[in-house]
C-alpha positions in Angstrom: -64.6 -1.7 4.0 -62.3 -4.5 6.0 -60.0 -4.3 7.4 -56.9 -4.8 4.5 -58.5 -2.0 2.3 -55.9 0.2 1.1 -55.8 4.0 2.6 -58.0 6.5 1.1 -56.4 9.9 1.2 -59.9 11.3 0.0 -61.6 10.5 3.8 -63.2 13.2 5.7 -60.3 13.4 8.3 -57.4 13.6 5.7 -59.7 16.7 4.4 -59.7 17.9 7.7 -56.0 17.4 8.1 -55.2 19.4 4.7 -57.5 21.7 5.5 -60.0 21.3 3.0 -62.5 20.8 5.7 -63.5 22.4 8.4 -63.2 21.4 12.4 -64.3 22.8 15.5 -60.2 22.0 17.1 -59.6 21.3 20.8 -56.1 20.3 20.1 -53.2 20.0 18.0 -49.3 19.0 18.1 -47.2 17.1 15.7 -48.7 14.4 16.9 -52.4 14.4 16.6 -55.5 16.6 15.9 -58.7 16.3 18.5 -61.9 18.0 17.5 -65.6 17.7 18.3 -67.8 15.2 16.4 -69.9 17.3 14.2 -72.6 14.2 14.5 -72.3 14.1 18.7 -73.2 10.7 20.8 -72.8 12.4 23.9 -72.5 16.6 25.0 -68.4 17.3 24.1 -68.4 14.0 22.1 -64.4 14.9 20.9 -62.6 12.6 18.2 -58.4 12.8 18.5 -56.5 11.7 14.7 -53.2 10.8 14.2 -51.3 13.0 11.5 -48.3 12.2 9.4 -49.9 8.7 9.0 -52.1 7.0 6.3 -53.1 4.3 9.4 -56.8 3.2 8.6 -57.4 1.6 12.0 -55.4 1.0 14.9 -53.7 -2.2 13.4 -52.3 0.0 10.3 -50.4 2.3 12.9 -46.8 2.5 12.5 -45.3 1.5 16.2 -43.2 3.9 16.8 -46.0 6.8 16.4 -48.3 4.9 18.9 -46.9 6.0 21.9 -46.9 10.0 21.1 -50.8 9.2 19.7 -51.8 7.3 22.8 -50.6 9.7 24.8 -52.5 12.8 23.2 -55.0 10.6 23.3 -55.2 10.6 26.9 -54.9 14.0 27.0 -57.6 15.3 25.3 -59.6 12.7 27.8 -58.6 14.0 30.7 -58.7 17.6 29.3 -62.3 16.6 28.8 -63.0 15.0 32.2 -62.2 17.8 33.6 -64.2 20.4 31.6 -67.1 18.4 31.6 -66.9 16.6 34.8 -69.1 13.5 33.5 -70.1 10.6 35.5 -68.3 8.7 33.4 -65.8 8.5 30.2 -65.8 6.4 27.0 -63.0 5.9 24.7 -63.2 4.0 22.2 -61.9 3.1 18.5 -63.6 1.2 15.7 -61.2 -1.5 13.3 -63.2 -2.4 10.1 -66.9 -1.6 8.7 -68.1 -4.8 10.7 -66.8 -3.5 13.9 -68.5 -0.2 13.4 -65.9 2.5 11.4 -67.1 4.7 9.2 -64.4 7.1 8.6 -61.4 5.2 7.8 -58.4 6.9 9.0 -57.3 5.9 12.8 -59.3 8.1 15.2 -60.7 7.4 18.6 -63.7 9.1 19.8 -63.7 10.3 23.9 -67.6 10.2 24.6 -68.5 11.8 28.1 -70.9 9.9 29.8 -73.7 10.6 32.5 -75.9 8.4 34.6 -79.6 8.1 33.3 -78.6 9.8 29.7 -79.0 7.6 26.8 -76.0 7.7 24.3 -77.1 9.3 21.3 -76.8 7.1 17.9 -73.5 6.9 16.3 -73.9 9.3 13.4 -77.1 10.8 14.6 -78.3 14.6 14.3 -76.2 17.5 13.2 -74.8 19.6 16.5 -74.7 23.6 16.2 -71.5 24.5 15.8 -71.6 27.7 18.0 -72.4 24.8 20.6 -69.3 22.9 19.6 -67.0 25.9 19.9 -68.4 26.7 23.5 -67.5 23.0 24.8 -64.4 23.3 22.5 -63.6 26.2 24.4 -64.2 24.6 27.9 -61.7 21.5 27.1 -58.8 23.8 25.9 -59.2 25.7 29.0 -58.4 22.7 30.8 -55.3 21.6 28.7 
């Protein structure tokens, strides 16, 4: 996929937005949904989506939603700084199959990070999700 492909309302996150899917949630408002990667990097590896928006990638999202996204956004990473307390935080967001996406529907992904732990492959192993609703659990408590 590039990045001019046309929106496909049949991704895993739209599912997940309709509810035809399920999520381990963190985090929901009109604005966005945040929930833990099923397919972790990193320990409390937590992915934040827009709603109300058929935005592929960050250049397909309508202006006037960016701010209210961001801003969740930066919530959630906090939110996870401080249940977590990692050495260090990574969020980031993929624009086009070249670039790394694989889901396309606008979502950034807030990685905790900590020194002299590799990052786990993008995509990698299955995580048990009794282990995702405990660190799901943490992060709310913090919001």
């Amino acid at each position: 996929m590039t990045l001019h492909d046309t929106y496909d309302p049949t991704n895993i996150f739209a599912k997940i937005l309709r509810g035809e899917m399920p999520a381990v949630k963190v985090y929901e408002d009109d604005t966005a949904l945040a929930f833990m990667d099923v397919f972790p990097q990193a320990e409390g590896h937590t992915l934040v989506i827009p709603k109300d928006v058929t935005a592929r990638n960050l250049l397909d999202m309508p202006p006037e939603k960016l701010g209210p996204y961001m801003l969740a956004v930066q919530k959630i990473a906090q939110a996870v700084a401080a249940a977590l307390t990692p050495d260090g935080l990574v969020v980031t967001q993929f624009n086009g199959a070249p670039a790394g996406q694989t889901v396309y529907h606008l979502h950034f992904h807030i990685i905790p990070r900590n020194e002299g732990v590799p990052l786990g492959r993008h995509g990698g192993g299955m995580a048990d999700i009794g282990e995702l609703e405990k660190l799901a659990g943490r992060i709310r408590a913090e919001l």
